[in-house]
N, C-alpha and C positions, 0 to 999 in steps of 0.2 A: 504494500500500500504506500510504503515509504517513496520507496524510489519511484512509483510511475504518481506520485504527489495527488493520491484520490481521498476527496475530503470529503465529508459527512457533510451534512445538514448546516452542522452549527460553523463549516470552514476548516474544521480541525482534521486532522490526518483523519480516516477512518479506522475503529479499532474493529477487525472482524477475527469471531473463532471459527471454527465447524460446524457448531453449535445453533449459527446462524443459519447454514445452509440444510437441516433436520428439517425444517416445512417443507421444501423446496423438494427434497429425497420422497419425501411422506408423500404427496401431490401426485410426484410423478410413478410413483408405483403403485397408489391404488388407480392412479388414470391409465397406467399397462395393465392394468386388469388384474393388480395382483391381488390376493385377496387379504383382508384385510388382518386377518391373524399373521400371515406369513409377513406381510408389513410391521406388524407389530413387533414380533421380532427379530428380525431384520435389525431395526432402533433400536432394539433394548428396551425398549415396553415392555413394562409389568400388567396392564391392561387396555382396553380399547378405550375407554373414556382419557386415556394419557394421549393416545396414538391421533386421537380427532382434535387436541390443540394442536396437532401437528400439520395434517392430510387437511386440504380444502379443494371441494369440489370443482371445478372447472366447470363452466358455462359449456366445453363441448363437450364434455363428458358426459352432462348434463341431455344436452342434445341426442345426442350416439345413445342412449340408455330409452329415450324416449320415443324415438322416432317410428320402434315399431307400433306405438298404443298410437302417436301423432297418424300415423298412415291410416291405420285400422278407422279410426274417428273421422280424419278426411273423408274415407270411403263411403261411411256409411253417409256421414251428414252430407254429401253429393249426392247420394242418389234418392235423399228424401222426396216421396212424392212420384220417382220417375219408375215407377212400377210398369211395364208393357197393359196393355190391352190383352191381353191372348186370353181365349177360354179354356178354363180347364175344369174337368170334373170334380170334382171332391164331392163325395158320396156324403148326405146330409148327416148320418147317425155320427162320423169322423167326429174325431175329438181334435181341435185347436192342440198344438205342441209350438215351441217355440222356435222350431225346424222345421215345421211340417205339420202332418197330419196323421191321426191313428184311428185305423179302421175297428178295430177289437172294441168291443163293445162292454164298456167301465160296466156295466151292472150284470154282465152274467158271469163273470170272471176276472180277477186281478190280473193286473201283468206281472209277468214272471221273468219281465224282459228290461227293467228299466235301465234308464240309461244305454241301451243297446237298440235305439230304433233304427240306427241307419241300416242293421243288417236282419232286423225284421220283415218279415213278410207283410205285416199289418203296416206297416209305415209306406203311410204317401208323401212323398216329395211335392213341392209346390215351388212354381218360376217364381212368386213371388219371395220366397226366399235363398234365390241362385245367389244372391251377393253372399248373402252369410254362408253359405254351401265352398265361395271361395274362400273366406276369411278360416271357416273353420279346418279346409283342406291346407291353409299354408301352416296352422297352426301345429296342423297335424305329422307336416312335412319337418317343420323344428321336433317337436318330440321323435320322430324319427332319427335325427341326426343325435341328439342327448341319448337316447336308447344304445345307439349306434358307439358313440363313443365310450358310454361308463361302459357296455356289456351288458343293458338289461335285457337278457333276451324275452321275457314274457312280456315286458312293455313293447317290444318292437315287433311281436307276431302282433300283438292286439292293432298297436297303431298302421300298419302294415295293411289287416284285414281293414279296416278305417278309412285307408285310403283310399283303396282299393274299390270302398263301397262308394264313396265320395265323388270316386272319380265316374263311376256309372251314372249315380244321379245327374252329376254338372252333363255329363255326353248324352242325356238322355234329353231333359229341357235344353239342353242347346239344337239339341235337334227338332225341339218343337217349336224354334223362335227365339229362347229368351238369349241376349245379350247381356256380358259383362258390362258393369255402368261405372266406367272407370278406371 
């Protein structure tokens, strides 16, 4: 500091440790992704409440963390409204689902299927909801890659089977008109 004459605030030589540059370390390795215990130690953190006067979030980090919820909300709030005209059947007894529709009739039997409509027989697909059909197919295609990586093989036949089913419905109303809106 001496010799290339760099002076603080007040004009005076600046006085710097290492000590100084511990935020700066902290920042840049939880914005590489690292996670935050491994940060903590790394510093010499006794615990994570010490380690967050250190690390501050970055505006793109920020960004990059968010972008896939910002997309998904783009999506939808664009296509409010732009539902196609097409006729399609749905059989009156159908029960409303938040994907679709269920032909199995609530009072003469429970389902034994919940949470598993896409690959029920009883479930009717509706173009009105091809958007969420893509939203929930990319979703799907990420838990694919997490399955893929840790080694979970039961999560990856299931999402697998998922897509699989996803990918029929989206080819099926695409063939009867509906268009991505987006």
């Amino acid at each position: 500091m001496i010799k290339h004459n760099i002076l603080g605030r007040d004009g005076n030589i600046l006085h710097v440790t290492t000590h100084r540059f511990r935020a700066t370390v902290a920042t840049n390795l939880i914005s590489s992704g690292t996670s935050v215990d491994v940060a903590a130690q790394l510093l010499g953190q006794s615990s994570l409440a010490s380690l967050s006067h250190y690390a501050t979030v970055t505006n793109d980090v920020v960004k990059e963390q968010l972008k896939p919820r910002l997309q998904k909300d783009d999506l939808l709030i664009r296509n409010i409204g732009k539902v196609k005209d097409i006729s399609e059947v749905i059989p009156e007894h159908s029960v409303a689902l938040c994907n679709g529709f269920c032909n199995k009739n609530p009072l003469t039997t429970p389902c034994t299927k919940a949470n598993a409509c896409l690959n029920c027989s009883m479930f009717v697909p509706s173009i009105q909801f091809l958007n969420g059909y893509y939203l929930q197919l990319q979703e799907i295609e990420a838990t694919i890659k997490i399955a893929e990586v840790n080694g979970h093989v039961m999560m990856l036949k299931k999402a697998q089977m998922e897509k699989k089913s996803l990918e029929k419905i989206i080819a099926k109303l695409e063939e009867k008109g509906g268009k991505r809106n987006g």
